[in-house]
N, C-alpha and C positions, 0 to 999 in steps of 0.2 A: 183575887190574884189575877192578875194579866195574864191573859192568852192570845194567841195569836188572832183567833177570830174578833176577842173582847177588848182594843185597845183599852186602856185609862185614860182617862181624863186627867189634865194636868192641874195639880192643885190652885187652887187660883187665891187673889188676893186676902189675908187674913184680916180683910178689914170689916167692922160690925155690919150685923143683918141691918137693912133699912126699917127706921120705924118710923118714916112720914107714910101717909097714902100720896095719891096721884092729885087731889084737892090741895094739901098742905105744902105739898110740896110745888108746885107749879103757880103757884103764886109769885115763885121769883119769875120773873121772863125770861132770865139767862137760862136757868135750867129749863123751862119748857122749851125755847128754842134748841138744848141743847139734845133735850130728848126727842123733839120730832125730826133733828137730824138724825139722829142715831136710828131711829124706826123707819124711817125712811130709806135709809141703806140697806139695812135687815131686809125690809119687804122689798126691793129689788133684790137683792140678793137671792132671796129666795124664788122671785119670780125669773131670775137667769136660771136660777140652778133646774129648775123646773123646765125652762126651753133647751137647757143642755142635755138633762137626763132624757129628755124626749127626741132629740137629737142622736144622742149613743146609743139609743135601743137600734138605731136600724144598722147600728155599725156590730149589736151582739150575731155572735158564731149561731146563735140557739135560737129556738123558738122560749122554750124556757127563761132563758136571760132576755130576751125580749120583752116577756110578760114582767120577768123582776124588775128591770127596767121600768115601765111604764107605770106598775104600783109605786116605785120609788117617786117617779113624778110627780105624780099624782096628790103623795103627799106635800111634797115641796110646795105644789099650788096650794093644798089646805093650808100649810104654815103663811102663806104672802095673804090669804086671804084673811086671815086670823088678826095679822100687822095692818092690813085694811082697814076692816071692821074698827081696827082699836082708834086707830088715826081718826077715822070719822067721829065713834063716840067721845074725843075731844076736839070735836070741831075744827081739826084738821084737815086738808083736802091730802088723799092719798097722793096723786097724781102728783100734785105740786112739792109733795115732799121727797119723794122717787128723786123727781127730774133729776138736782144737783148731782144723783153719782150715774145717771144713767151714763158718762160718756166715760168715766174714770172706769169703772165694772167693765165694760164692752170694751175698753181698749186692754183690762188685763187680758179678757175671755180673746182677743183679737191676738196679742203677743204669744197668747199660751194655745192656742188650737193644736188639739189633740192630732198625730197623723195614724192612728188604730188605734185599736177595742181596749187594746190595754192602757196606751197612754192615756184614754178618754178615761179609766177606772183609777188611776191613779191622779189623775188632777182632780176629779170630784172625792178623790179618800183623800187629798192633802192638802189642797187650794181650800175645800170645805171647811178642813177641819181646823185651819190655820185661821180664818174669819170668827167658826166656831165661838173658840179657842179667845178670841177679843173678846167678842159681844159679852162670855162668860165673865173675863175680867171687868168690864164696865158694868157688867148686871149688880156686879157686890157693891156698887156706890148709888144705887140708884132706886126711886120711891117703892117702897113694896109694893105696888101695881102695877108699876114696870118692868121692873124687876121678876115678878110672876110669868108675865107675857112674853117674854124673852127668854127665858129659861123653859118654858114648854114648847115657841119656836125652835126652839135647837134642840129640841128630841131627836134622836136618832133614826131616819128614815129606814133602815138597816145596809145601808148604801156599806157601812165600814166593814161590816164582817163579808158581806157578796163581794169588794172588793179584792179584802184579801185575801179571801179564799180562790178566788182565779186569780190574782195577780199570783200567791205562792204555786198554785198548780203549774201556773204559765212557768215561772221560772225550773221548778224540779224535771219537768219536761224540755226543757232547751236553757241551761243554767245564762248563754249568752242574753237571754234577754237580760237579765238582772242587772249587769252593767250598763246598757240604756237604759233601763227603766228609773236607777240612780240616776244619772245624768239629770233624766229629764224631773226628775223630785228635786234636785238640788234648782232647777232654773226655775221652778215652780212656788217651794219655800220663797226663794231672793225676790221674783215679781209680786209675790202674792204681798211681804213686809213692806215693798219698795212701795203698794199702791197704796196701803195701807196709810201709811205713813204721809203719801201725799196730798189723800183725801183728807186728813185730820189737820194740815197744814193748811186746807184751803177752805176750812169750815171753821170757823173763829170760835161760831159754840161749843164746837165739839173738841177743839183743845184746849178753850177754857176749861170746861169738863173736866180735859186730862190732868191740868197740872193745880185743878187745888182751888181756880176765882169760881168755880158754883160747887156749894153742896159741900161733899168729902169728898174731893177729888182728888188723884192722885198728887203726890211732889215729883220732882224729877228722879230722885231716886229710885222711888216706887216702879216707874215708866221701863225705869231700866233693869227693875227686876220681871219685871211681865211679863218685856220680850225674852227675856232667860227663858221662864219658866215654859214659852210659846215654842221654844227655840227646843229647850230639852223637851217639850213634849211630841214635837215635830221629830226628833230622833228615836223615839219610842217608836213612834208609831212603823216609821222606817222600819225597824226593825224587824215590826211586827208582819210588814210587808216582804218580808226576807231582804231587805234591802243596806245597802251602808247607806250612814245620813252623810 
């Protein structure tokens, strides 16, 4: 049952468990390029989230929230190094696979810069969780070795419950913030799908991937029930932050 501290996870695609390995599967070259795009995003991903979280620790009120802060990091870097590691043991260079979304990443984290403690706790509980939230739906098409590695990637560093547990505090204590803090979840949702979308437009693998030419890829239908389901679980989680979506 969902609680405030415990968002849900939004169900994601009902399409069958993978039963190629990483071997069998990667023998097509569409799909291997399509997956060392996709880990490549991840492992930046993760290694922003990790110079942001280390970032908002000096902007926490606490010494407490500091230290939460800085474990949260902490992990973010073991998950980028995990996407590392993987990249190498297929002969991958990490570096080079990063690079493509290094400027698309930096220009959301550029658009969306937090102005306080709270805004910076509510872009990493929704901008996070909205990438999340993808990578999940592309994990259900994808070799079960990658498929693995991705899915224990996006553990939960416990960033979502420390979140809402001070964004609700924040709000019961001065209810005016809640209406900025909406505000700024709604500009956050729009940039976070808008770059999304532009990275997958400007990676040919990786919308092959989406719509069906490698593997079991998505159709167009499918695409547009994703973001539904991205969409209503972005509104849960609102919720869960006391907030309107």
């Amino acid at each position: 049952m969902q609680t405030p501290q415990s968002p849900e996870r939004p169900a994601v695609s009902d399409a069958p468990a993978p039963v190629k390995d990483w071997a069998e599967a990667s023998a097509d070259p569409r799909y291997r390029a399509a997956v060392v795009d996709l880990l490549g995003a991840l492992a930046y991903g993760e290694l922003a989230a990790f110079e942001r979280l280390a970032e908002d620790a000096k902007l926490a009120p606490g010494l407490a929230d500091k230290a939460a802060l800085a474990r949260m990091a902490s992990a973010e870097f073991q998950h980028f190094e995990q996407v590392s590691e993987h990249l190498a043991s297929i002969a991958e260079e990490p570096v080079a696979a990063m690079q493509p979304f290094v400027v698309p990443l930096d220009e959301f984290h550029r658009l969306t810069a937090p102005s306080d403690w709270l805004e910076g706790l509510v872009k990493a509980y929704v901008g996070d969780a909205i990438a999340a939230d993808f990578y999940r739906e592309i994990a259900s098409r994808l070799d079960a070795d990658t498929r693995g590695l991705v899915l224990r990637v996006l553990d939960d560093t416990g960033h979502a419950s420390f979140a809402v547990e001070k964004v609700r505090a924040a709000i019961e204590a001065d209810p005016r913030v809640g209406g900025r803090l909406a505000l700024w979840a709604r500009r956050l949702m729009g940039e976070a799908l808008s770059q999304a979308q532009r990275v997958v437009a400007d990676r040919d693998a990786l919308s092959t991937m989406l719509v069906g030419g490698v593997a079991d890829g998505f159709d167009l239908a499918e695409i547009g029930r994703m973001f539904s389901r991205i969409t209503e679980a972005h509104t849960k989680r609102m919720a869960a932050l006391g907030l309107s979506a």
